[in-house]
C-alpha positions as CSV (number, residue, x, y, z in Angstrom):
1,X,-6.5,80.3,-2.5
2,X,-3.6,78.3,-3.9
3,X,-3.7,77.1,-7.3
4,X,-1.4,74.4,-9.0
5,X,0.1,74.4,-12.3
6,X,0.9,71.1,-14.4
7,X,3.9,71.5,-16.0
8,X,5.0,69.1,-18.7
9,X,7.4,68.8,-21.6
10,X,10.6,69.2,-19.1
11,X,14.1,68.2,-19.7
12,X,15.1,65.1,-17.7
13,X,17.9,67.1,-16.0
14,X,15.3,70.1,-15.0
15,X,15.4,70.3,-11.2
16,X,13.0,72.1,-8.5
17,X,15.7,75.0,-8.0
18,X,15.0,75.7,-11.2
19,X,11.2,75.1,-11.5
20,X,10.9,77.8,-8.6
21,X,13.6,80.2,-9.9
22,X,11.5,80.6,-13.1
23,X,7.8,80.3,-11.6
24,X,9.1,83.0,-9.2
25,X,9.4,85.6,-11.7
26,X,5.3,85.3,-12.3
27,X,4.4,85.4,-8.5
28,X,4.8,83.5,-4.7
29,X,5.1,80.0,-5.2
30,X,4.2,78.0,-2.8
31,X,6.0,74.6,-3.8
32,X,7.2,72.9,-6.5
33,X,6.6,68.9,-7.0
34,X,9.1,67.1,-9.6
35,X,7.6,63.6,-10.0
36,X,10.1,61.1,-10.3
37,X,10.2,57.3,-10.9
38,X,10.1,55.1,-7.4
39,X,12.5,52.8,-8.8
40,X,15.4,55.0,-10.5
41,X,14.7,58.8,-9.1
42,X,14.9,60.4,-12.3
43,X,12.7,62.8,-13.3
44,X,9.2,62.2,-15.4
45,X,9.2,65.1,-17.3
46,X,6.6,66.7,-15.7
47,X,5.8,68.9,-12.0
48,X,3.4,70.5,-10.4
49,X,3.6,74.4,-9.0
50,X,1.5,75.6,-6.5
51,X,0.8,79.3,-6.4
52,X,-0.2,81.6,-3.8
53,X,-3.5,82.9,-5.8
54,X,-5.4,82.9,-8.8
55,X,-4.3,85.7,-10.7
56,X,-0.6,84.5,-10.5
57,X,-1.3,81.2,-12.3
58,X,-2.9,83.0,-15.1
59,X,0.2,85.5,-15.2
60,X,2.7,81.9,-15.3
61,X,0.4,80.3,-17.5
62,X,0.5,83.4,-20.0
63,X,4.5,83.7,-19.2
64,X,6.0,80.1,-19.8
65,X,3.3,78.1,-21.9
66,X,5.4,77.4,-24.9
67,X,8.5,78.9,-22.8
68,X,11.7,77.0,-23.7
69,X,13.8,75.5,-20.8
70,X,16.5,73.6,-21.4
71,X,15.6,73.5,-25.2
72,X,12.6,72.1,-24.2
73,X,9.6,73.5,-25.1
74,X,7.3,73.7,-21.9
75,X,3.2,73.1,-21.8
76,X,1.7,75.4,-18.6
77,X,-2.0,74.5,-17.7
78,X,-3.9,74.7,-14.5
79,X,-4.2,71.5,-13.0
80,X,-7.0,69.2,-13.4
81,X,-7.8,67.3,-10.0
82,X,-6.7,63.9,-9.7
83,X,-9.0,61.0,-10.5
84,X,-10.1,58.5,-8.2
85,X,-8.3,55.1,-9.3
86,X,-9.9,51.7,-8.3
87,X,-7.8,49.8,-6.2
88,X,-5.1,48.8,-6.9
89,X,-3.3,45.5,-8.4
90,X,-2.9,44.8,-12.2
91,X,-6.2,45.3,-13.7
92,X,-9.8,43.1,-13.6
93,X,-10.0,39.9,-13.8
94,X,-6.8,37.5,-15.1
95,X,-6.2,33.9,-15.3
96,X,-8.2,31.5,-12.6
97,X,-5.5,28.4,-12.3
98,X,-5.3,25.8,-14.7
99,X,-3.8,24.9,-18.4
100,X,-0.2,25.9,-17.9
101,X,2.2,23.3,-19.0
102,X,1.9,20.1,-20.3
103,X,0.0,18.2,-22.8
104,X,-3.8,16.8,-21.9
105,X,-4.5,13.4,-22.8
106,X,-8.2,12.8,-23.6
């Protein structure tokens, strides 16, 4: 069963090559997600690893939480599943028209 890994705390100019180059040594991995912004594609800071099974995300979780990459110092868990978000939009209720601009006269 494959198991991801959240790993946060990276360096900016960490890439995937390396990610899997250093998950590698702990076991099979399976892929490796660098989230990047939509807008610039630059790295978050943080990826997900998926490994092959179990036992090797406890082995990478033992070898690189608190493991320093690129004089970062790295936080390992196992991934929590994602949340279900509402839809989408910005937030509950806002503004309904009216009392923009202008004085009122009464």
């Amino acid at each position: 069963m494959e198991t991801k890994l959240y790993v946060g705390n990276l360096s900016y100019n960490s890439t995937e090559d390396q990610l899997r180059n250093l998950f590698a040594q702990a076991g099979s991995v399976v892929a490796v997600d660098l989230i990047k912004d939509r807008a610039t594609g630059s790295s978050k800071g943080f990826a997900f690893v998926t490994m092959s099974n179990q036992s090797e995300v406890e082995k990478a979780v033992s070898m690189f939480n608190g493991y320093s990459l690129d004089n970062r110092e790295l936080r390992v868990n196992i991934a929590r599943p994602r949340e279900e978000r509402g839809p989408g939009g910005y937030g509950g209720g806002g503004r309904q028209g009216g009392g923009r601009g202008g004085s009122r006269r009464y």
